[in-house]
C-alpha positions in Angstrom: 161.4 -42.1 84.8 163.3 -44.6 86.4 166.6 -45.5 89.1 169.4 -46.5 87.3 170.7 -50.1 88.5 173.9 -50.5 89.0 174.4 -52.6 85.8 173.2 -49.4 83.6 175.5 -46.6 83.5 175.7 -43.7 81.4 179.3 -43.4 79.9 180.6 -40.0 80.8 182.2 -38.5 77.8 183.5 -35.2 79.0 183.6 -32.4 81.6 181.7 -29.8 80.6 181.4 -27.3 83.7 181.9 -27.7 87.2 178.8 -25.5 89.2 178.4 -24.6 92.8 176.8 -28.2 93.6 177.4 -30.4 90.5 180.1 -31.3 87.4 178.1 -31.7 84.3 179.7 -33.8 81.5 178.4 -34.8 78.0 177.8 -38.7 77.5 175.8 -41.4 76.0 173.3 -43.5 77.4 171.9 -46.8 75.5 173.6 -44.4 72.1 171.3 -41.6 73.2 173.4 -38.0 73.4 172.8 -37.3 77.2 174.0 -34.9 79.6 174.8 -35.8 83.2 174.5 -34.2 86.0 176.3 -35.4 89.3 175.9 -33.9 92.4 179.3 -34.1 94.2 179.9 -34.5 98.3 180.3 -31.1 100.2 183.2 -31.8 102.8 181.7 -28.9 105.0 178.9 -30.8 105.5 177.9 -34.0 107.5 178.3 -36.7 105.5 175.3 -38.5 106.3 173.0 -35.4 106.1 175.2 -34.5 103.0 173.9 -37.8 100.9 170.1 -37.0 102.4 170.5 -33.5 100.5 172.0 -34.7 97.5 169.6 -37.3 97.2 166.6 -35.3 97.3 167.6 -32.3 95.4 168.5 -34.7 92.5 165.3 -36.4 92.7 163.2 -33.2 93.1 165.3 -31.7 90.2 164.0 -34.7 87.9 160.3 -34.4 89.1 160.5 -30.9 87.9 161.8 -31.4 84.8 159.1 -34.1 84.7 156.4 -32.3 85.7 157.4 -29.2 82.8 158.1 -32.1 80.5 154.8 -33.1 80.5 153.0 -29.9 80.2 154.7 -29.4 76.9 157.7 -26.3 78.5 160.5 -26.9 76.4 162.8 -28.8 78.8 164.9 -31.4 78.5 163.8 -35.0 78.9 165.0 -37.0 81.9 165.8 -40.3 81.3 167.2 -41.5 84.9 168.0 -41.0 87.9 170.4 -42.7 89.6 169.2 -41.6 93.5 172.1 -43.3 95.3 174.9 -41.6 93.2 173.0 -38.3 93.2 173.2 -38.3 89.4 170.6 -37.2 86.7 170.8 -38.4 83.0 168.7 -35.9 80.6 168.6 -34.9 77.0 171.5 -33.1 75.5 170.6 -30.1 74.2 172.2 -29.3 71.3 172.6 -25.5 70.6 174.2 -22.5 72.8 173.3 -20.5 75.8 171.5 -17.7 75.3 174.3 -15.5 76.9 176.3 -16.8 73.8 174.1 -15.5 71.5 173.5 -12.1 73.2 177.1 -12.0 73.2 177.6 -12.8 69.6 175.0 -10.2 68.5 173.3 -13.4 67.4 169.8 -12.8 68.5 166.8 -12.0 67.2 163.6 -10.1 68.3 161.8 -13.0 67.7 163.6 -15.6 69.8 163.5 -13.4 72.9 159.6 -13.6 72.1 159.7 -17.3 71.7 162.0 -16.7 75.1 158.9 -14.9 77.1 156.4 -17.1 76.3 158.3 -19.8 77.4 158.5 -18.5 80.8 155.2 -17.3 81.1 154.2 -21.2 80.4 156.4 -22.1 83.0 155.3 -19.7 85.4 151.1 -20.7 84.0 152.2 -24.2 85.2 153.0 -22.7 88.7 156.9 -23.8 88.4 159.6 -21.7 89.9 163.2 -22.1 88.0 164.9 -19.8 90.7 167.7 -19.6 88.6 166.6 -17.8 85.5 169.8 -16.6 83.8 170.7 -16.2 80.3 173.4 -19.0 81.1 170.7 -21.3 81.7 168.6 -21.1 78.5 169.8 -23.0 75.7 168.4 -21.9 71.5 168.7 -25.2 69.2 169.8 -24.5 65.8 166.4 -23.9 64.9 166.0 -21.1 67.4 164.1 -22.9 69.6 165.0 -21.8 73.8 164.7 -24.2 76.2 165.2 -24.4 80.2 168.4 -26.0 81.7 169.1 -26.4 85.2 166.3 -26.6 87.8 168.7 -27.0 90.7 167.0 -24.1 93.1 163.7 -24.5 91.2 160.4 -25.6 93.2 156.7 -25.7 92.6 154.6 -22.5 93.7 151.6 -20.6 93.1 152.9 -17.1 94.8 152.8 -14.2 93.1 155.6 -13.5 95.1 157.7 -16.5 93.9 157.2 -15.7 90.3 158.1 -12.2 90.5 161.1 -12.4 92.3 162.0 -15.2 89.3 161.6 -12.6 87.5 163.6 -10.1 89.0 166.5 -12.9 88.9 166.3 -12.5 85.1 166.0 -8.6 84.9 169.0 -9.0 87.7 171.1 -10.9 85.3 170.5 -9.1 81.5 171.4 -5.9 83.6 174.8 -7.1 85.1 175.6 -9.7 82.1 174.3 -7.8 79.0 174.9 -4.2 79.4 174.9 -2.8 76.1 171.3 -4.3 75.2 169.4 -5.6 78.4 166.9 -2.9 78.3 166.3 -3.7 74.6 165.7 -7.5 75.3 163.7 -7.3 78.2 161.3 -4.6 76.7 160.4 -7.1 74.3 160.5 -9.7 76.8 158.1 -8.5 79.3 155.9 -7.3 76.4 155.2 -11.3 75.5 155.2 -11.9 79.1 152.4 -9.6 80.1 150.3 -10.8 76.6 150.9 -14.6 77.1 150.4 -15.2 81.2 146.5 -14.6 82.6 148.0 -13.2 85.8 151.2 -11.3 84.3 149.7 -8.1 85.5 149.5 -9.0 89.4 153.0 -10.5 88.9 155.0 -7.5 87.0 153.4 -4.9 89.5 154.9 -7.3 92.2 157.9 -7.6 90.3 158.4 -3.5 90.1 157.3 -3.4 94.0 160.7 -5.7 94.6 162.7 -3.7 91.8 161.8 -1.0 93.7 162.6 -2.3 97.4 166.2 -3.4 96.0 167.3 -0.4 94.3 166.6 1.3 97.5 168.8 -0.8 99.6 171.5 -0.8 97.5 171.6 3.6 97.8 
């Protein structure tokens, strides 16, 4: 992983999305499909500490990605980072969001599986997405899911951290997939608990802050 110079640019093709911190367009860089990310100013903020944030969230996004990259989590690959325009240049994914599929009644048993031990992977690597939505999981044509969007992700070995991941994802098949959340995340949680040494300390956890929020919210 390298800084971008500012002789090599990606060529931003088109805006995808606009999120709460970043635009995300499609592009090319050196003929390589790439999507990039760029972390825009926030006006609310100082300008100075503004830049500080934006720089290290970009860079500590990449790391991430690095860091799951090379323990073989289906992520995609970073090619640079461009630290002084808070921009980062990774693989284009080509497939849909999960949410897509769900939506489509386009999903399968076994991808949620293939979904589950994927997170349990990330979660044995002691990675944190802190974002884990159906939004942010992408299936290739070959059904194949990977992880997008490490934004609010971080490195931790709490029990703690990785249940409340969790409860982030229960969270958002409830409120985003009401017809067949408690379908999918049967299944999921299934492959979760067979394919992660310490799923058991880390679903009790889980239903311990299930528990606490359901309670606050009556």
């Amino acid at each position: 992983m390298r800084v971008l110079t500012s002789q090599i640019k990606p060529f931003r093709e088109k805006l995808i999305t606009v999120r709460a911190e970043a635009e995300i367009y499609n592009g090319t860089y050196l003929g390589i499909p790439v999507i990039i990310k760029v972390r825009k100013p926030k006006l609310y903020r100082n300008s100075i500490l503004d830049k500080i944030i934006r720089e290290k969230r970009t860079v500590y996004e990449a790391r991430l990605l690095q860091i799951c990259y090379s323990g073989g989590i289906n992520v995609p690959r970073v090619y640079f980072v461009d630290k002084v325009n808070s921009t980062l240049v990774e693989d284009r994914i080509e497939g849909q969001q999960l949410k897509e599929r769900i939506d489509d009644e386009n999903w399968t048993e076994e991808l949620i599986k293939s979904f589950g031990i994927l997170i349990s992977k990330l979660h044995g690597n002691n990675i944190i997405h802190g974002d884990l939505t159906t939004s942010n999981i992408y299936v290739t044509t070959s059904d194949i899911p990977y992880l997008i969007d490490f934004g609010l992700g971080k490195v931790s070995k709490k029990i703690e951290d990785k249940a409340v991941d969790l409860n982030v994802l229960y969270r958002a098949l409830e409120s985003t997939h009401p017809e067949n959340w408690n379908e999918i995340w049967t299944v999921f949680e299934k492959t979760y608990k067979s394919s992660n040494k310490r799923a058991k300390s880390i679903l009790k956890r889980f239903k311990e802050i299930e528990n606490r929020v359901r309670y606050k919210s009556h």
